[in-house]
C-alpha positions in Angstrom: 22.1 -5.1 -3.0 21.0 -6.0 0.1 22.0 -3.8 2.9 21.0 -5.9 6.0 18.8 -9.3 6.4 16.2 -7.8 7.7 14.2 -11.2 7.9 17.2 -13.2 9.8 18.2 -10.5 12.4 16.1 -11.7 15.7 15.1 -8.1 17.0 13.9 -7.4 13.3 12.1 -10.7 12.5 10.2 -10.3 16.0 9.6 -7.0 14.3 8.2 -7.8 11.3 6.3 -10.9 12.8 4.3 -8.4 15.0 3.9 -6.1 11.7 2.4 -9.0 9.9 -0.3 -9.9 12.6 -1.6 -6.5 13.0 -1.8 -6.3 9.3 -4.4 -9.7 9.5 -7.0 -6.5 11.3 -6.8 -5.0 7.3 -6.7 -8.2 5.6 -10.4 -9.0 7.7 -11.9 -5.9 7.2 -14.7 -5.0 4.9 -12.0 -2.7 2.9 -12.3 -4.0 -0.9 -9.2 -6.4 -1.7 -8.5 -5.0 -5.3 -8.3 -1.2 -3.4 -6.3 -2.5 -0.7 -3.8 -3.6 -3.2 -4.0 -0.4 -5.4 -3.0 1.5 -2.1 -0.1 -0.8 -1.3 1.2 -0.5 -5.0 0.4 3.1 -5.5 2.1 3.6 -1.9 5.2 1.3 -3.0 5.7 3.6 -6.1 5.9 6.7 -4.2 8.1 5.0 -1.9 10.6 3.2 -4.2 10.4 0.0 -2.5 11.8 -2.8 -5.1 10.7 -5.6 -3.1 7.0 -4.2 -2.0 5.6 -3.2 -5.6 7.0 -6.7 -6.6 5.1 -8.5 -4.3 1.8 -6.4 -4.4 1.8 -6.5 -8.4 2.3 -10.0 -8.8 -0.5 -10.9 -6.0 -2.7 -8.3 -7.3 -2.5 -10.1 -11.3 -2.8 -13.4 -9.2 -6.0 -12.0 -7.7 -7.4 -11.1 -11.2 -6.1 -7.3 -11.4 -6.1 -6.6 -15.2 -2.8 -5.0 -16.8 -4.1 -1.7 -17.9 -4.8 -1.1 -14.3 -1.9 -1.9 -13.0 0.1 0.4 -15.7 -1.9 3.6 -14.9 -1.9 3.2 -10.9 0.9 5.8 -10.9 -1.2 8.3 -13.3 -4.9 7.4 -11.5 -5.6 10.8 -11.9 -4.9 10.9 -15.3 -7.1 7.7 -16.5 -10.3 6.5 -16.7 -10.2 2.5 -14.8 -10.4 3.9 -11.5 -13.4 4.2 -9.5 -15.0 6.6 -7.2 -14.0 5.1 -4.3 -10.8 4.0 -5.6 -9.7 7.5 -6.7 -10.7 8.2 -3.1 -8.5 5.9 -1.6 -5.6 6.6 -4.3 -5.4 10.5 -3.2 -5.5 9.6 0.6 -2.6 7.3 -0.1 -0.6 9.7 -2.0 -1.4 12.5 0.5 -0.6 10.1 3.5 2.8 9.0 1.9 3.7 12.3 1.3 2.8 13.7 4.8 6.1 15.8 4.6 5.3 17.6 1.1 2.3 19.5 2.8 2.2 20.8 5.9 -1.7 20.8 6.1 -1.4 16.7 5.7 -4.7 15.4 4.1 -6.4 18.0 2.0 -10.3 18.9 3.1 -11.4 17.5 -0.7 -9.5 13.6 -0.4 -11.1 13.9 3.0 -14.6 14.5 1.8 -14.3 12.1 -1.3 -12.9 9.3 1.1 -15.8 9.9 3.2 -18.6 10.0 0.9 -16.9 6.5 -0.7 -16.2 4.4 2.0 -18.1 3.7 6.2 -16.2 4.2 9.1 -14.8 0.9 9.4 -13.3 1.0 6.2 -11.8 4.6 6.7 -10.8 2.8 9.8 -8.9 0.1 7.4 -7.5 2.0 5.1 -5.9 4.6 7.2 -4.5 1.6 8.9 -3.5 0.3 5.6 -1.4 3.0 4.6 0.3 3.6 7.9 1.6 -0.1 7.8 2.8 -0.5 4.4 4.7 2.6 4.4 5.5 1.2 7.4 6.9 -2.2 5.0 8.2 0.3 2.4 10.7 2.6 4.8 12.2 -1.2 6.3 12.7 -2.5 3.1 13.8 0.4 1.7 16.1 1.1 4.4 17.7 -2.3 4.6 18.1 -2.5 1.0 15.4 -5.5 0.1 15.2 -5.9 -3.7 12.0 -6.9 -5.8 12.0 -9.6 -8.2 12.1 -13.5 -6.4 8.3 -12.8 -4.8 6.0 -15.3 -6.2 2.2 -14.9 -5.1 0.9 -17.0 -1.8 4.7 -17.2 -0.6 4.0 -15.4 2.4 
């Protein structure tokens, strides 16, 4: 399935290397670790990426993440598990994502709800969050990485 090693060509590995260090920024921010993950999984979905919603689910169970949860990420707005903030963060991923379904780009209410929900700093992470793993989604994606061999902590 694979359509190029994307982690054993040089130029793409120096790539990805660099990706991974800025990402440590997110990983040390005050951004909530169980939303981070719902925005990588939720953003994973959108984007098809195989090998990204393998990785975040299974290290999002691993971090405590109940099932039920994890099932209705792709219908947040149709469930009840989801917080404020959460929902918040959920919309402005889907609206981020999808930058090319609306011309406008994030709508005036996700802005509002992700500004009453979260301080700059966080707004700060999780914009940064979403740029990078659709970032990880189109490179996967485009190389043809497939999900299913991920097990939690190996990277």
């Amino acid at each position: 399935m694979t359509r190029f090693a994307l982690y054993e060509n040089e130029i793409a590995a120096k790539f990805n290397k660099r990706l991974v260090t800025a990402a440590r920024v997110i990983d040390e921010s005050p951004l909530d670790k169980a939303t981070q993950e719902l925005v990588k999984i939720r953003a994973s979905q959108i984007n098809g990426c195989g090998m990204c919603l393998d990785m975040h689910t299974k290290d999002a169970v691993h971090a405590g993440e109940t099932p039920v949860r994890l099932a209705l990420i792709a219908a947040w707005q149709e469930s009840n598990v989801f917080n404020e903030a959460e929902r918040a963060a959920l919309a402005l991923t889907e609206e981020g994502t999808r930058l090319a379904d609306n011309s406008r780009g994030i709508s005036a209410d996700t802005w509002a709800q992700v500004r009453k929900s979260y301080d700059d700093d966080q707004i700060g992470a999780l914009i940064s969050l979403i740029a990078t793993i659709n970032a990880w989604n189109r490179l996967n994606v485009i190389a043809g990485m497939a999900g299913g061999d991920y097990v939690p902590g190996q990277w």
